[in-house]
C-alpha positions in Angstrom: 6.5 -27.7 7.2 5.7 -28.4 3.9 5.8 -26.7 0.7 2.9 -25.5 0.2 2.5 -24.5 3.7 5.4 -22.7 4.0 4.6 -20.6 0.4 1.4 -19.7 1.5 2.8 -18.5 5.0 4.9 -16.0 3.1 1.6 -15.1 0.9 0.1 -14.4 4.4 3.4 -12.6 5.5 3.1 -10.3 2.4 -0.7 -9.8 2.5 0.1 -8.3 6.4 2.5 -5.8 4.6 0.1 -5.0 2.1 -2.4 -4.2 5.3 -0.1 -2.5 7.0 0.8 -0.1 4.0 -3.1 1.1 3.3 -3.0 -1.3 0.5 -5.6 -5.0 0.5 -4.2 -7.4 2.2 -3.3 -9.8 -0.8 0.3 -11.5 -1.1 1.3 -14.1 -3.8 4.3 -16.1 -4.2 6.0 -18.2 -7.7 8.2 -21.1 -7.5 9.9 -23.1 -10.0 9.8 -26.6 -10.5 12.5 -27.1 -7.5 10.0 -24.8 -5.6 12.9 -22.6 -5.3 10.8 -19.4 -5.2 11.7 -16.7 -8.3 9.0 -13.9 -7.4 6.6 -12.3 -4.8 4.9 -9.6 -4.7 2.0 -7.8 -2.4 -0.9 -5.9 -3.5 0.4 -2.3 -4.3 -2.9 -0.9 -5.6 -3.1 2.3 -3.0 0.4 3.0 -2.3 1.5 2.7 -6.5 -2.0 4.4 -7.8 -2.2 1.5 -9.9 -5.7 -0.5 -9.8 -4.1 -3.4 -11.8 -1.1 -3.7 -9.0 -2.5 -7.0 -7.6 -0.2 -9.1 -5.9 -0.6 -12.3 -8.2 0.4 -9.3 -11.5 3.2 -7.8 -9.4 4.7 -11.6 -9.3 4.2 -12.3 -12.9 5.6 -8.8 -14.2 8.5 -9.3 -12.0 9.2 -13.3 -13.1 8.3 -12.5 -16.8 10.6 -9.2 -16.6 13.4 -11.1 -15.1 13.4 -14.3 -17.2 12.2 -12.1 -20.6 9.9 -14.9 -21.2 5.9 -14.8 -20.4 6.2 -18.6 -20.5 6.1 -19.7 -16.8 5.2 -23.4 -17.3 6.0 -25.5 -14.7 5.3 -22.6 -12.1 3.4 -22.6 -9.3 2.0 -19.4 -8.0 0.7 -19.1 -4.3 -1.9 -16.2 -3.7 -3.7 -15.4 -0.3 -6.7 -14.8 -1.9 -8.8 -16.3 -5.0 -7.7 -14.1 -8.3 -10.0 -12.1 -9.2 -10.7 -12.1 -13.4 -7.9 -10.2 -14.2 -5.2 -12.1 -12.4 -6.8 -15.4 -13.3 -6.4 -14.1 -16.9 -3.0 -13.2 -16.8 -1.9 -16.5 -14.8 -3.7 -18.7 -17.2 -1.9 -16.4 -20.4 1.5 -17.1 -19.0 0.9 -20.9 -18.7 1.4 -21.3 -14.8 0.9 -24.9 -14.1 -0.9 -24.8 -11.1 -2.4 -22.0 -8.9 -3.2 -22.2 -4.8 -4.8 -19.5 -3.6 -6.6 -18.9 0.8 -9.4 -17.6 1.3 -12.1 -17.6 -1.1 -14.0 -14.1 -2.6 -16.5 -12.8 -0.5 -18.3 -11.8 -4.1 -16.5 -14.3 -6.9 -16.6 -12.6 -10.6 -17.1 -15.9 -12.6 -18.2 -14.8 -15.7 -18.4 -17.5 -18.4 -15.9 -18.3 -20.2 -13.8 -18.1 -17.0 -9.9 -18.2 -17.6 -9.8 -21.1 -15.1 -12.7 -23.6 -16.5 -12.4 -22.7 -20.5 -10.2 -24.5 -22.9 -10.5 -22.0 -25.4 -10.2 -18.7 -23.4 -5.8 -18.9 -23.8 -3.5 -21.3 -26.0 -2.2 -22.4 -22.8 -3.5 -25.9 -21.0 -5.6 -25.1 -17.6 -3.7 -24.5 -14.5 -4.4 -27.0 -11.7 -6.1 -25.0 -8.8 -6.4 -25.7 -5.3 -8.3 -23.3 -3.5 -9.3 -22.8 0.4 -5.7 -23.9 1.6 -4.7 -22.7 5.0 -8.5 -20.3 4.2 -8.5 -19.7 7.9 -5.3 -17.8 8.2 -5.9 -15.5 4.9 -9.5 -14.7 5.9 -7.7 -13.3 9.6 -5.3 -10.9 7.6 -8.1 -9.9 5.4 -9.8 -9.2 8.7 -13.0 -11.9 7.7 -11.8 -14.0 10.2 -14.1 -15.7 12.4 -14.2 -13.2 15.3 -15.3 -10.5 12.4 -18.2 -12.8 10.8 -16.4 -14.9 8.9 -16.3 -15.4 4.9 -19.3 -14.3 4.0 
């Protein structure tokens, strides 16, 4: 199994916790540049009262908390579902080196400047992003599989 494969199986592991604890079923995952992982995190927005509890600012709190640095170059952060605005900001402040996120938002927020496609939005370069991989599987634990309709 590959890398990436196997990081976005645990973001699909932790989104299914998420679901299964009244929160949205959104899991992300950080490795280093071994691809040792160093965080992970599910969405804890219901269960901590917290509406900026997303799984992909669960990770970076924990990594930046632990390492006392909010430099994460050289990361790469895994995320069930495409970040909304607020995570995108946050992953793009730290200086994550490259993002993949599943499925795709069912409404994207892209306002412009967008963290992801601006050079001057953060002092950091742009995160590669690879977006869609293994879609299929995150849109099933989000429950927009395609026996409930699909992505749209």
């Amino acid at each position: 199994m590959s890398e990436d494969r196997r990081n976005m199986q645990r973001c699909i592991e932790l989104a299914q916790k998420a679901r299964d604890a009244g929160d949205h079923p959104f899991g992300a995952v950080i490795v280093d540049e071994t691809g040792a992982v160093v965080a992970e995190e599910r969405n804890r927005e219901n269960t901590e009262c917290d509406v900026t509890w997303h799984a992909e600012i669960g990770a970076l709190r924990k990594l930046t908390r632990s390492m006392g640095t909010n430099c994460l170059e050289g990361m790469t952060l895994y995320t069930s579902g495409e970040p909304c605005i607020m995570c995108a900001a946050a992953i793009r402040k730290t200086g994550v080196s490259r993002v993949v996120f599943g499925a795709h938002s069912r409404k994207p927020f892209r306002p412009e400047p967008h963290p992801f496609t601006d050079p001057q939005f953060a002092e950091n370069d742009l995160p590669e992003v690879q977006g869609g991989y293994m879609e299929d599987e995150c849109l099933r634990v989000q429950g927009r599989g395609a026996e409930n309709g699909g992505a749209s």
